[in-house]
C-alpha positions in Angstrom: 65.9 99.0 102.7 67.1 96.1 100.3 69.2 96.8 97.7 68.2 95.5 94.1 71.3 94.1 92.3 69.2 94.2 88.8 69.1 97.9 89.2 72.4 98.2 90.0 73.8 99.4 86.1 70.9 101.6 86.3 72.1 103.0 89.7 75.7 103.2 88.4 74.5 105.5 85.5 72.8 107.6 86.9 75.1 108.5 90.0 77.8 108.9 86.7 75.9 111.9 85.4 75.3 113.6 88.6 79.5 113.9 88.9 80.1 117.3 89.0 76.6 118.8 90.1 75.1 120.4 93.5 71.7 118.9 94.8 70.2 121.9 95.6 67.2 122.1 98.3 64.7 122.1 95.9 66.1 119.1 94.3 67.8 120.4 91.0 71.4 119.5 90.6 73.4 122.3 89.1 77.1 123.1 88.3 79.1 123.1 91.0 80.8 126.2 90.3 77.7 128.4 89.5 76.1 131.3 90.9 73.0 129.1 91.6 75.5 126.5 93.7 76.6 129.8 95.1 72.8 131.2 96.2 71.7 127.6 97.3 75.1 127.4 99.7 74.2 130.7 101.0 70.4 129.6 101.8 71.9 126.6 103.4 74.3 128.9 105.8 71.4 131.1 106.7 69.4 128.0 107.4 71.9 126.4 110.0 72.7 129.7 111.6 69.2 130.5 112.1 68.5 126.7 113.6 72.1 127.6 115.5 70.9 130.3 117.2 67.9 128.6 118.4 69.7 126.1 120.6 70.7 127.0 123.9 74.4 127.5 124.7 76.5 124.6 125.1 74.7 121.6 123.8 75.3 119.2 121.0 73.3 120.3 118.8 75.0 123.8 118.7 78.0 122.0 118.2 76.7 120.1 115.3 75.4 123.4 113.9 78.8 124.8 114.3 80.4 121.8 112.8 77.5 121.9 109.5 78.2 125.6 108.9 82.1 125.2 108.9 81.4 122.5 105.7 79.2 125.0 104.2 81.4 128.1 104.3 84.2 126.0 103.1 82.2 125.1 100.5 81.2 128.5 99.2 84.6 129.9 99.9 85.5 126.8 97.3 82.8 127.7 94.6 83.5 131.8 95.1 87.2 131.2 94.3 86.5 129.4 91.3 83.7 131.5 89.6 86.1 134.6 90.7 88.6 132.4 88.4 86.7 131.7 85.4 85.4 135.1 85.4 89.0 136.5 85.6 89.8 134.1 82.7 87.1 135.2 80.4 88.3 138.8 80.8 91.7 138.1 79.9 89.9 136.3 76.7 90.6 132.6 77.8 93.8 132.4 78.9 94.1 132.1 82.7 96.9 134.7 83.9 99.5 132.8 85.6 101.5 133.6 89.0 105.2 134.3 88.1 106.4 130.9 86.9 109.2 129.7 89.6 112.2 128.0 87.4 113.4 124.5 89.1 117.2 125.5 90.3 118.9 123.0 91.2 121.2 123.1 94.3 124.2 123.8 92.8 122.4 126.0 90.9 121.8 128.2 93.8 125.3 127.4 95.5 127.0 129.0 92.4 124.9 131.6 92.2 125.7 132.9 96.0 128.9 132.6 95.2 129.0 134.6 92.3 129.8 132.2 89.8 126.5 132.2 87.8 
């Protein structure tokens, strides 16, 4: 295939909107942290593992079965912590609940304070 350099601002554009979205298998692009990303992910996995399981033990393809559903698991894992996130975030009424917050202490900081100093 040849590329067409007078296309290529056209190109550029659209590729800029798609930032941020998930081509799903019907050809929709979607949030990436949605429930939808979430489903399609999930279709994806069942697709491989089925396909997986149809290869006979110790061949390549397996192994690049293996190697496809490792992506996609990491992926949902990714797209399940964050909806788990913003849905924690909209129950506390918008403001994300922070971790204790660890104070920078410097080293003699913490050398005076195991002596007993501070």
């Amino acid at each position: 295939m040849i590329f067409d350099w007078r296309d290529l601002d056209i190109n550029l554009l659209i590729e800029n909107q798609k930032a941020g979205k998930h081509l799903c298998l019907n050809g929709r692009y979607v949030g990436c942290y949605t429930d939808t990303c979430r489903k399609d992910l999930q279709r994806r996995i069942d697709d491989a593992v089925h396909f997986r399981n149809a290869e006979n033990c110790r061949t390549d393809a397996r192994s690049y079965y293996n190697g496809v559903l490792r992506v996609l698991r990491r992926k949902k894992r990714a797209v399940e912590r964050e909806i788990t996130k913003r849905q924690l975030t909209e129950e506390s009424g918008g403001v994300p609940r922070l971790s204790k917050v660890r104070r920078r202490v410097t080293l003699d900081q913490r050398v005076l304070k195991l002596s007993g100093l501070l």
